[in-house]
C-alpha positions as a printed NumPy array, in Angstrom:
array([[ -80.042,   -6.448,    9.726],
       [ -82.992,   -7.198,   12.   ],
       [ -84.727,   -4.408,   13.639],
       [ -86.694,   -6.118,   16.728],
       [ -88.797,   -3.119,   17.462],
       [ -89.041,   -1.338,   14.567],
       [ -89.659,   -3.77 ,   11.977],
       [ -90.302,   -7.256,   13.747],
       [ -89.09 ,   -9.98 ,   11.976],
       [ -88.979,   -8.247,    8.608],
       [ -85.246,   -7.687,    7.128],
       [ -84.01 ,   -3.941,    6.797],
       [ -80.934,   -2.451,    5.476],
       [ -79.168,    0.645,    6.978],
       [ -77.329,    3.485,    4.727],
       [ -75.328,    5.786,    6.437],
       [ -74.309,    8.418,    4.049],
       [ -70.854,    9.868,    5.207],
       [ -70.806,   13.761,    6.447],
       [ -69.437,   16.34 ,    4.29 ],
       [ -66.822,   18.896,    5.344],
       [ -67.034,   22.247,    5.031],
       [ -65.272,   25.713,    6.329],
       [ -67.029,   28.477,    6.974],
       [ -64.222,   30.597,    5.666],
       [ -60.587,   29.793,    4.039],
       [ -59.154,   29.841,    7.353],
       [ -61.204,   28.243,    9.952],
       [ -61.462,   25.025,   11.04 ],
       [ -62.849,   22.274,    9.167],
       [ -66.317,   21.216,   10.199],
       [ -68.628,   18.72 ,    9.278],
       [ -71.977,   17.944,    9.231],
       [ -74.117,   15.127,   10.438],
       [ -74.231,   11.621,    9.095],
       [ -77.355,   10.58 ,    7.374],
       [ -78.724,    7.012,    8.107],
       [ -81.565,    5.91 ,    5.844],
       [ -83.37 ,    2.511,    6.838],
       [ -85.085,    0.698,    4.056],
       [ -87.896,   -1.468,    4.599],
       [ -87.717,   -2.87 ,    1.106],
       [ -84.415,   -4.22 ,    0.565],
       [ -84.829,   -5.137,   -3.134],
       [ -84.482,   -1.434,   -4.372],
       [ -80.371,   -0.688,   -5.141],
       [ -78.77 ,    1.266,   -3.345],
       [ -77.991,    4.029,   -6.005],
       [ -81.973,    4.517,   -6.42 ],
       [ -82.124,    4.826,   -2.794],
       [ -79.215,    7.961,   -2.83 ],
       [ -80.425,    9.71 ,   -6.048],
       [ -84.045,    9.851,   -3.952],
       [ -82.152,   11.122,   -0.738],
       [ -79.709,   13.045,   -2.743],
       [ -82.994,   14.918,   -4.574],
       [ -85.241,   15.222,   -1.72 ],
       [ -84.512,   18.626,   -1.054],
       [ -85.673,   19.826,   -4.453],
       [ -88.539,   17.705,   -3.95 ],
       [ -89.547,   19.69 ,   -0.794],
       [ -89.448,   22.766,   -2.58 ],
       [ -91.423,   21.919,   -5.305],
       [ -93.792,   21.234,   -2.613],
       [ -94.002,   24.578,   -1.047],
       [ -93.961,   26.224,   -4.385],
       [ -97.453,   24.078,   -4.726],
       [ -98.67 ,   25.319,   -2.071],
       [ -97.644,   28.811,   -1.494],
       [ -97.882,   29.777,   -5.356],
       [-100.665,   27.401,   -7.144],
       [-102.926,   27.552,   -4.034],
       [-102.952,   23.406,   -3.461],
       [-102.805,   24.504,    0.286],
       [-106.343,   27.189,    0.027],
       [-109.86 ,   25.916,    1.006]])
């Protein structure tokens, strides 16, 4: 797809990851979450690279605050 304000001319490529459902308990109503959309400005990666990255992102964040809160990376 084209993105006219976002990326100009260059080619991108949308991945909307679908919601998950979830209950809060056995009984209640089924809820979901929100839909993710990832844009890619580099369209030669696969997709399957692109999900394990968004997939382990979270971990990735909290190897970052373990960096800074326990190491120190964040001190003067």
């Amino acid at each position: 797809m084209l993105w006219k304000t976002g990326a100009k001319e260059k080619p991108v490529r949308l991945l909307v990851i679908e919601p998950l459902a979830y209950r809060t308990r056995k009984k209640s109503k089924l809820q979901y979450k929100d839909p993710a959309y990832l844009v890619m400005l580099d369209i030669n990666y696969s997709i399957e690279d692109v999900q394990q990255g968004y997939f382990h992102h979270w971990q990735i964040e909290v190897n970052h605050r373990d960096a800074k809160s326990i190491i120190g990376v964040s001190d003067a």
